[in-house]
N, C-alpha and C positions, 0 to 999 in steps of 0.2 A: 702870401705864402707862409709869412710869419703865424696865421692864427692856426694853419694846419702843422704846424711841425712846433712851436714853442707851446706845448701842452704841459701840465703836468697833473699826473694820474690818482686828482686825492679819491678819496673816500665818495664821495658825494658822485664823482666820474665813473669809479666802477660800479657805483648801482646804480648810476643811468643804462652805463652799459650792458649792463646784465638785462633790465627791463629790456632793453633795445634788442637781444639775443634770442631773449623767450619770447618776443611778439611777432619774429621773424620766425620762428620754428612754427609757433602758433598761424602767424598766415602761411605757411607752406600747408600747414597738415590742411587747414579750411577750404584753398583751394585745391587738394588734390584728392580731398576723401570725404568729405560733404556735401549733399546737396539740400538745402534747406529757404523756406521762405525770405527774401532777403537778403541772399548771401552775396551777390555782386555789390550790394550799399554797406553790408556788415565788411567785406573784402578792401573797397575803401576806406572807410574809417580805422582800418588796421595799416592800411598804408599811412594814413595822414598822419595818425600815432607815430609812426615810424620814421616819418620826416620831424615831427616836434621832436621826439625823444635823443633823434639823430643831431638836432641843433644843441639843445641840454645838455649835452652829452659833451659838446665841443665849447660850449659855454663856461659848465662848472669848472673844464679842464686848463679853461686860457687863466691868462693872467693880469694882462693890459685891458683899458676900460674902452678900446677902437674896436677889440674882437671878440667880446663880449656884446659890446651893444652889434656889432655885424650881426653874431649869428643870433639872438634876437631878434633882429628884422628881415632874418633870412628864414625862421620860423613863422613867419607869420603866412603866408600859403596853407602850411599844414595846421596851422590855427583856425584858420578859417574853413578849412575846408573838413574838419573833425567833427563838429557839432551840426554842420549838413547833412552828412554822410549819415551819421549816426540818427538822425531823425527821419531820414528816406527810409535803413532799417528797420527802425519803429513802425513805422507807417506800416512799409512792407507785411513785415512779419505778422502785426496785428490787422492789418484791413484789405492785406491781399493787395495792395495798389503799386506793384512790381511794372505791371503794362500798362501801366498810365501817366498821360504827360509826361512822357519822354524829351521831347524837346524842351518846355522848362526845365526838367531837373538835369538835364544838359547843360543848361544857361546856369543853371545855379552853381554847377559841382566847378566848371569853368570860370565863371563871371566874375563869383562875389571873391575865393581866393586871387583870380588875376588882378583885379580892382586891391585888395589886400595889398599883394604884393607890388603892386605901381607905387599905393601908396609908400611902403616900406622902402620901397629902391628910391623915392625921393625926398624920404625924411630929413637927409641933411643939408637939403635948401630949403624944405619947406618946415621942418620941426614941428608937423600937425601933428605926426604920430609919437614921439618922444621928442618931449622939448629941451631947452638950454641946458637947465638947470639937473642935467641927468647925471651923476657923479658916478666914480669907484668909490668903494669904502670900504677897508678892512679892516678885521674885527679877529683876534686870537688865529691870526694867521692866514685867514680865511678872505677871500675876496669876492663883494660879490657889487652888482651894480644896483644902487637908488634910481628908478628912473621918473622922469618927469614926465606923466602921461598927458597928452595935448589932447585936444579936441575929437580929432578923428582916434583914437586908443576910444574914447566913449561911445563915440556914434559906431565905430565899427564890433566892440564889445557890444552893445546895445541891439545889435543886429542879430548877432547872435544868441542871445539871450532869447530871442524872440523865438527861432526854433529851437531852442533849450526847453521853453515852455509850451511849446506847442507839444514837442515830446510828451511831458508831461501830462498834458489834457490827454493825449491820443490813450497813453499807458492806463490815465485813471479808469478813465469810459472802457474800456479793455477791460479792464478789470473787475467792474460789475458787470460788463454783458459774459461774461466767460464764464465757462465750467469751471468747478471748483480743485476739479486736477490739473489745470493747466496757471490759477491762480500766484500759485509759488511762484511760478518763472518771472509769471508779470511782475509779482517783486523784486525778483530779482532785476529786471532790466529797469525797474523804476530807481533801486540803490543804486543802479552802476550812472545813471542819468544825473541825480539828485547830489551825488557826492562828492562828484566833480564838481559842480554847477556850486557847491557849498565854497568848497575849498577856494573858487577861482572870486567868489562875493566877497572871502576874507581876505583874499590877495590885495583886489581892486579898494575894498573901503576901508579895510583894514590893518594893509602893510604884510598880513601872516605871509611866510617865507618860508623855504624847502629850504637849506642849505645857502638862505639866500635868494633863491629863487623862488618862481610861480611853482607852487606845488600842483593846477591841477594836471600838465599831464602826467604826472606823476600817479598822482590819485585816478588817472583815467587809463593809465596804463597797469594797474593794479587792478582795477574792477574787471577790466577788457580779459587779462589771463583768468582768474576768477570765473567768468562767461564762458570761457574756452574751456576750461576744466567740465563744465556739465558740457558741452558739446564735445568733448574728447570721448565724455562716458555714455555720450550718446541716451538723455534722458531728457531734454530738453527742447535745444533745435532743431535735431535731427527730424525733419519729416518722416521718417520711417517709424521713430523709436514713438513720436508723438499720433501718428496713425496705429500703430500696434494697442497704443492704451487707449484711444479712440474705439477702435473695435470691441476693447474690453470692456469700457464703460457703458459706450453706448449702443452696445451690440443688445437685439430684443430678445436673444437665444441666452437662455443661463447659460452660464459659464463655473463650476468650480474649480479651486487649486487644490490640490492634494501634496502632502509631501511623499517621499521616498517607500515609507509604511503604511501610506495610505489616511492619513491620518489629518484633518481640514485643516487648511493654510489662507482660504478666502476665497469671497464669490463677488459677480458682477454685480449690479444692482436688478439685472434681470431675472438671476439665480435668488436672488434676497427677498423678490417680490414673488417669485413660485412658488416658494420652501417656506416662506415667514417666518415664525418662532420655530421647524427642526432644523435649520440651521443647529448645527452643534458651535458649540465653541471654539477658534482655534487650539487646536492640537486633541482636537478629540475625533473619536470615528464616527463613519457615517450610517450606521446599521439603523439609525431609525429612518433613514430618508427615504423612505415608498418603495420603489424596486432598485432602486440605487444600489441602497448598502448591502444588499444581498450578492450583487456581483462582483463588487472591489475585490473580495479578499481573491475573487479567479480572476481579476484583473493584473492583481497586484502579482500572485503567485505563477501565473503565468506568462504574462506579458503580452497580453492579449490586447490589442489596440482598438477596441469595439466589442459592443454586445452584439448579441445573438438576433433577439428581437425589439423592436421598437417599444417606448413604455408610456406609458397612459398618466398625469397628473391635472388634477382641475378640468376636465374636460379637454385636455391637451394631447394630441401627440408628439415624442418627440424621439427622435434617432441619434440614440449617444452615441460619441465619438469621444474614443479616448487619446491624446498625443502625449509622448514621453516626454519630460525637459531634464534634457542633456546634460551633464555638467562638463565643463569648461577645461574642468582638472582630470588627467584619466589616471581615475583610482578602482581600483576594486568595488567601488558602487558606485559607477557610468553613469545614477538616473538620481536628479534634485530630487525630481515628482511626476507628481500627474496633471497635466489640463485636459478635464470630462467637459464637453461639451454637448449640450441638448440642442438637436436643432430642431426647432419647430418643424413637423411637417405634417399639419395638421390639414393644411388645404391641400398639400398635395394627396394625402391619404385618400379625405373626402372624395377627392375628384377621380382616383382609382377605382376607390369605392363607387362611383358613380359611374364609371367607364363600364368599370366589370358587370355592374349590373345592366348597363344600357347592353352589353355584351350580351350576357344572360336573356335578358328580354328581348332581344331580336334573335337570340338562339332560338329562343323558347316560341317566338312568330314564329320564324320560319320553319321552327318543326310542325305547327298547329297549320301557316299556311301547306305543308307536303302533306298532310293528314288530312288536311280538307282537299287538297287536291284530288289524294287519294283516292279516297271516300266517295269525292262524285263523280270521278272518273270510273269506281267502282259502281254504283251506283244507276250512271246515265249507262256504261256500256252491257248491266245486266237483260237492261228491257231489251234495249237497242238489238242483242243478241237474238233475244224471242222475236224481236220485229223484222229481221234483217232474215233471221233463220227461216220463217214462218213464208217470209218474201220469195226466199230461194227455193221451199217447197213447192211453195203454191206454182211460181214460175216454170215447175217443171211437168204442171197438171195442163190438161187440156183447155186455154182460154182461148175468149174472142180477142180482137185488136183490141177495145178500149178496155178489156181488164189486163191485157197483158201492159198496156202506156202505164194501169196503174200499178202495175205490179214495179215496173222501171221507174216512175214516179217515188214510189214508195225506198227504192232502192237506193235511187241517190241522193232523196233525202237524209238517207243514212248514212251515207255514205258522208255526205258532208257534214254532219255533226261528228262522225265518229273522227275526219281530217281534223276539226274544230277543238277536239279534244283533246289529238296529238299534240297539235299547234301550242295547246294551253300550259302543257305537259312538258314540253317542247323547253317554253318559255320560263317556266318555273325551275326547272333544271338548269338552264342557261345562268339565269340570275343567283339562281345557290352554286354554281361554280361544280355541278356535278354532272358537267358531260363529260364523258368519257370515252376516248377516242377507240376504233381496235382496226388498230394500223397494221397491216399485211398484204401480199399482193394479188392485184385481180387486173384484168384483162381489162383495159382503156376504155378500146373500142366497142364491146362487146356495153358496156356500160352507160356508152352513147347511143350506140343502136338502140338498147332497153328503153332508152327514152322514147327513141322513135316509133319505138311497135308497139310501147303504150298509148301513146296520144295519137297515132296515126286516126283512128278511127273518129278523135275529134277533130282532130284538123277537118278528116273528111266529110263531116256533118256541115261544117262552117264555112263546106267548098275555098281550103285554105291549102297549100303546100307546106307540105313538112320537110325540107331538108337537109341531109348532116353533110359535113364535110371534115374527114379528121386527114389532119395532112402529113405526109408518110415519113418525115423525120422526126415522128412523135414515136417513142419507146412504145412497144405490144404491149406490155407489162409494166406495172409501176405500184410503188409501196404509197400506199393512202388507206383511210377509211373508205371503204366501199360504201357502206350503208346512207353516210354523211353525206359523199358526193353524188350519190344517187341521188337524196333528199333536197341536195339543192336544185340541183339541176332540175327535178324533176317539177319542183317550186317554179321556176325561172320558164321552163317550156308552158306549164299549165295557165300561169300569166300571159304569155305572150298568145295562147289561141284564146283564153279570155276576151282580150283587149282589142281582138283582130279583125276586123267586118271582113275583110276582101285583102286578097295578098296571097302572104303568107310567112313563113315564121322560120328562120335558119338557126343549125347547130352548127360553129364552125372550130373546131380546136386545132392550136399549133402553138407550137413552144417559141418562150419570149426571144429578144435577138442574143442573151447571154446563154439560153438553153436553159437555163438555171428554176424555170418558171413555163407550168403550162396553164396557158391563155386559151380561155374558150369564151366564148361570146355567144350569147340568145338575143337575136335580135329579130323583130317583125316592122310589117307594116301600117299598124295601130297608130291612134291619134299620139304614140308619144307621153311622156311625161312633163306638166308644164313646168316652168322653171322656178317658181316658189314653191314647188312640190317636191326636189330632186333629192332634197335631205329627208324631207318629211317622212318618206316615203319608208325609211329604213327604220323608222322608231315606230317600238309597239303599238297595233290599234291604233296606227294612221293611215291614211288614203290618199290619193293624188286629190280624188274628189269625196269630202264628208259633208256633202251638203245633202239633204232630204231627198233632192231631187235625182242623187247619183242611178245611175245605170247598171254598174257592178255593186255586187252585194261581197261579203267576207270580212272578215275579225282585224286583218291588218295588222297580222303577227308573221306573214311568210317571209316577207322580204327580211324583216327582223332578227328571224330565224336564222336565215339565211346566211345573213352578213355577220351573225357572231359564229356561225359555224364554219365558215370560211375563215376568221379568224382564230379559231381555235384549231384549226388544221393548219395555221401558219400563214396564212393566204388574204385578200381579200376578195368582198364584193363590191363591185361601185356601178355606176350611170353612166355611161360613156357621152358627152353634152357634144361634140362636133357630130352629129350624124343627120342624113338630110330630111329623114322623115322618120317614122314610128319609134322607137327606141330599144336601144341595147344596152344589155347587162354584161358585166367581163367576170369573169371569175379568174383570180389569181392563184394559183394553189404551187407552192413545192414541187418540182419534179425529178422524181427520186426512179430512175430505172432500177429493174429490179430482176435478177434472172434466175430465180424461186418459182416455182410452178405455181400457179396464182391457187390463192384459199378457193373452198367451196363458195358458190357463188352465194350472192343474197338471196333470202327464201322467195319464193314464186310467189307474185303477186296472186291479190285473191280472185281473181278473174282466172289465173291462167290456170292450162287442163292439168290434171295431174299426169303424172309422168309414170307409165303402165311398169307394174311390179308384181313381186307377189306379195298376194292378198292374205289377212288374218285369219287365223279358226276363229279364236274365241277373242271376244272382249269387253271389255268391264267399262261401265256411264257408272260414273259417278258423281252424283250433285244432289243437292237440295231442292232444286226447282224441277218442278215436272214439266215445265214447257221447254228450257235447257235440254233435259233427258230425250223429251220428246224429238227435238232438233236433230240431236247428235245419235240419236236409234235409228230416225229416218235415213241421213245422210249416211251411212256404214248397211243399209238396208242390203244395196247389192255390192257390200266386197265384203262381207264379213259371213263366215259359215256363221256363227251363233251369237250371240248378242244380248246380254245382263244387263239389266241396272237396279241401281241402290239409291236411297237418297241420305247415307250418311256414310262418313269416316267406317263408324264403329261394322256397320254391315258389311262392308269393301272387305274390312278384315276377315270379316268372319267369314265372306263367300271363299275369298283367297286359302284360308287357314283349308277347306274341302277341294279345292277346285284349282286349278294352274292356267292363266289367260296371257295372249299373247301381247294383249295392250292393256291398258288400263287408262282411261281416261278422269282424272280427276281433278273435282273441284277444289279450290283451296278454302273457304270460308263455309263452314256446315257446322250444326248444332252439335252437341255430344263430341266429337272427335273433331278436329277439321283435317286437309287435304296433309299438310306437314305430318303429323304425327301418326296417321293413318300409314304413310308410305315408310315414314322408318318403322311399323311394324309389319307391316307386308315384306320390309326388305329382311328384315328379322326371322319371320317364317321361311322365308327363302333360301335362308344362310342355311338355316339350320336344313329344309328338308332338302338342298342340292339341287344340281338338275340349272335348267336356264330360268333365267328372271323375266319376269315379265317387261314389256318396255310403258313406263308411264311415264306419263304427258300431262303434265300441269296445265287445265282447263280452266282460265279466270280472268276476272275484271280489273286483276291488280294488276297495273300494266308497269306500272314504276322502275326503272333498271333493277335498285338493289332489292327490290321482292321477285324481279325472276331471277338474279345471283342467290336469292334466297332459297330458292327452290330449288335449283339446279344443284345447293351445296348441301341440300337436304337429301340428296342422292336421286332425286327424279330426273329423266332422260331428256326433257323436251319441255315446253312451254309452249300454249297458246294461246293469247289473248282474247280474250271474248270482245265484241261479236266473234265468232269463229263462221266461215265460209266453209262450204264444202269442198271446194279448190284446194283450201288451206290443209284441213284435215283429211280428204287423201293423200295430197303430197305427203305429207307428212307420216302418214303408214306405210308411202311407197318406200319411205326411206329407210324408218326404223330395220324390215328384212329381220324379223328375231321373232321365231314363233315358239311358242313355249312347247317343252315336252309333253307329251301326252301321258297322263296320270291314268 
């Protein structure tokens, strides 16, 4: 008790004491506001300091040579356990080896101070570690203790000496493998390592003495605050502060510093190697540097945090970014500077550059694929017209049975190429994403039935049953595409008498169990689809069966059709696989009750009769083709009083300009004028001399949606696709009902 209360407070005490103060402030702040490589082995060796300094402390203060040599040998724990500590740091900090062998450096931070301190707590039986001969001795007032170091004071100093110089090795090799910014520090932790390690050589060989004492914690407690000052300023250990100049230096983006005015303050070695000799000098401007200096002063003057557009150096692109650097003090001029940063985005461009054009270039397909489609669709259904027209004359002359088979022959030849065409058409549109739905209401059943009085009479060729079944808590009316749902379905039944030897072929619709959903099924008696075919089936220009030898012929684009048009109405198509024999299709679709008096129905197939109206005085053929003309003169033979044709634009007009017709049938593709600009000058004459308009009808091969919206918004009344059917083009006058005034 005497050594802690008979103290007395010289000089030498209170600057133990003081170091002892500021290493404790020092480890508070390291562990409450740092996090850096090391810092649990740097966090001990501030403790073990703190035990030596703590013993010094109590040492310089006594006065008798019993409490003296105690605390002495009560230091020696944090003796031993300082220059451990401090080398685990080393280690750390320099090779990253923080999560490695854990349980040795357990043993060690434990072992060798406990070993230490046995030793020490039994030096005064065994006098290994200070022997006999260990005196007080005072000198001008002062007292301090001679000690007589035994055996173990050497092996156990020796010990440590060993990780004093392993330190050592670690810092040197550190020091040439490392960048040259991070160099300083390694000095600095090699001074704090080496000075101590001096100090404690001159102790041991050579008597030098603090106040009497071992100076080196002393001198290790001085280097350690020293260390903590660049970790207070955060330039040093701080993994943050030493990441931030990492990015700087080793960052492949130039980087420059500006001050306040704009004016160069330093660049990365990135920025050094892009610019070479325009680099200016610090504190001069940047107006020579490429497009740079031309934008600072609107950088500077406004406060614009980035340019405008990206800018081009050496083959480079790069996208400057400017960030403000803040100052610390808030004065009247808030901003140090500028940090301009270029970011390379030189492969990002390329690859934009590369996208947009791949962009481009599939634009640019698929307008050249619509235009070839066009084209042969224009094309194939020009002849097809003469052949199909020519067919439906002739059919109406007096033959025998084997020209009339060829007359039907010839018919549905046609008939299937021009389906082949759709289909194509169909498919080309699908895939450019330009179907377009015209959702309004039409009568269910009437929709179903259509199917039925269409194919009836092939069922009945194939001796097959055609059944429908629509079951009566299905809505009369509903909001769908008519056109679409015709088209599937109409796909779906002509499959199934296809495919059907003997049987027959049911329509059956009723709404799913949530209502939500109308569920119609086409299902026959047919071999079915076999079961590695039941995908296939759905992808373009596939077949259940594509072998040489197949039985059914077609493109192998219906079902295809099919199943994306049922999904662009919300719905799907599938194979129904539990069924006992032939196969069924379902179609899923939206069911939307609707109680709108349903739209005009869809136009009359070309088979059907026309629907008795009144008939034309006058009317105008207009084409370029004399077998066209010839077609469409025949077919209006007995419902039209009078009947012209022309075979250009320019003539249409000029007949029109004399003469008032109650149709006008026009071509869209003709020499000198074509079908468009013809009809806005007909409609021109029209305005002008009063009286009723003629009704025309866009006669043509271009079948494309948006060239009949092009038509239609060229102010012509009607559209019909060529081949054109007599069927088609009566209806179609039945309807119109608009005779012109009589000039």
């Amino acid at each position: 008790m005497e050594c802690l209360t008979d103290l007395d407070l010289t000089f030498a005490a209170a600057a133990a004491a003081g170091l002892w103060a500021v290493c404790c402030l020092v480890l508070v702040w390291v562990v409450r506001n740092n996090r850096f490589a090391g810092q649990p082995a740097f966090v001990l060796t501030l403790l073990a300091m703190l035990w030596w300094l703590f013993t010094a402390l109590f040492d310089l203060g006594s006065q008798n040579e019993s409490c003296k040599v105690g605390w002495s040998l009560i230091a020696w724990p944090g003796i031993t356990l300082l220059p451990i500590a401090w080398t685990f740091f080393v280690f750390d900090y320099t090779m990253n080896t923080s999560a490695r062998r854990q349980p040795l450096r357990l043993l060690l931070y434990i072992g060798l101070p406990g070993i230490a301190g046995l030793i020490a707590l039994t030096n005064s039986q065994t006098h290994l570690l200070y022997g006999t001969d260990t005196r007080l001795v005072t000198e001008d007032g002062n007292s301090y203790v001679v000690f007589d170091h035994g055996p173990l004071f050497y092996a156990v100093a020796s010990c440590l000496y060993i990780f004093v110089m392993s330190t050592l090795s670690v810092l040197g090799y550190a020091f040439f493998k490392a960048r040259k910014v991070i160099r300083p520090f390694l000095g600095v932790l090699f001074s704090i390592t080496i000075v101590p390690l001096a100090a404690n050589l001159g102790y041991v060989l050579g008597g030098f003495t603090v106040f009497g004492y071992d100076p080196t914690p002393f001198m290790f407690a001085v280097s350690l605050i020293a260390l903590s000052w660049l970790l207070l300023n955060n330039t040093m250990m701080d993994t943050a502060a030493q990441g931030r100049n990492l990015l700087f230096y080793a960052s492949q983006d130039p980087v420059i510093l500006l001050d306040a005015g704009g004016r160069f303050v330093g660049a990365n070695p990135a920025a050094k190697a892009a610019f070479g000799t325009n680099l200016p000098r610090p504190g001069d401007e940047l107006d020579q540097i490429g497009q740079i200096g031309p934008n600072l002063h609107r950088l500077i003057e406004n406060g614009i945090q980035g340019f405008a557009e990206p800018i081009r150096l050496g083959g480079r692109i790069f996208d400057p970014r400017a960030l403000p650097i803040e100052s610390p003090i808030r004065t009247k001029t808030p901003l140090l500077g500028w940090v301009i940063s270029l970011i390379d985005i030189t492969e990002r461009e390329h690859s934009a550059e590369a996208l947009r054009k791949a962009l481009s270039d599939a634009e640019a397909a698929n307008r050249a694929k619509s235009n070839f489609l066009a084209n042969v669709s224009h094309e194939i259904r020009t002849p097809l017209n003469g052949i199909l027209g020519m067919a439906s004359l002739l059919g109406e002359t007096e033959l025998d049975k084997d020209q009339r088979d060829y007359v039907e022959v010839i018919e549905e030849s046609g008939q299937v190429l021009l389906t082949t065409i759709g289909d194509v058409l169909d498919l080309s549109k699908i895939e450019a994403g330009k179907i377009v739905l015209d959702t309004r209401p039409f009568v269910l059943r009437d929709a179903i039935e259509a199917a039925r009085a269409l194919f009836s009479a092939s069922a009945m060729g194939k001796s097959l049953a055609l059944t429908v079944t629509v079951e009566k808590d299905l809505p009369e009316i509903i909001t769908g595409d008519d056109h679409r749902f015709r088209q599937v379905l109409h796909n779906l039944v002509s499959n199934a008498i296809k495919f059907t030897e003997a049987g027959g072929v049911a329509i059956h619709a009723a709404a799913s169990a949530d209502g939500r959903m109308l569920r119609l099924r086409v299902s026959d008696s047919g071999p079915g689809v076999p079961a590695e075919a039941r995908e296939a089936i759905f992808l373009p220009f596939q077949q259940a069966d594509a072998s040489d030898t197949r039985k059914f012929g077609g493109t192998g684009l219906g079902l295809s059709i099919s199943r994306q048009l049922c999904r662009q109405m919300g719905g799907e198509l599938s194979l129904i696989r539990d069924v006992d024999a032939g196969a069924c299709f379902e179609i899923l679709l939206p069911l939307t009750a609707s109680e709108a008096p349903p739209a005009e129905p869809v136009p009359s197939d070309p088979l059907s009769p026309p629907v008795a109206g009144a008939r034309p005085d006058t009317v105008l053929v207009v084409d370029d083709n004399r077998t066209n003309r010839l077609i469409l003169e025949k077919f209006l033979t007995d419902v039209a009083g009078r009947i012209e044709t022309v075979a250009s634009g320019q003539e249409a007009v000029d007949r029109v300009r004399d003469n008032a017709f109650d149709i006008i049938l026009m071509d869209i593709q003709m020499p000198e004028m074509g079908g468009v600009e013809a009809t806005r000058k007909i409609r021109a004459l029209e305005d002008a001399r009063g009286g009723a308009r003629s009704y025309i009808v866009a006669v043509t091969a271009n079948a494309m949606p948006e060239q009949r919206q092009h038509y239609l918004d060229a102010d012509m009344d009607a559209v019909l696709s060529k081949p054109v059917s007599k069927a088609q083009l009566l209806a179609l006058i039945d309807k119109s009902h608009q005779p012109a005034d009589p000039t």
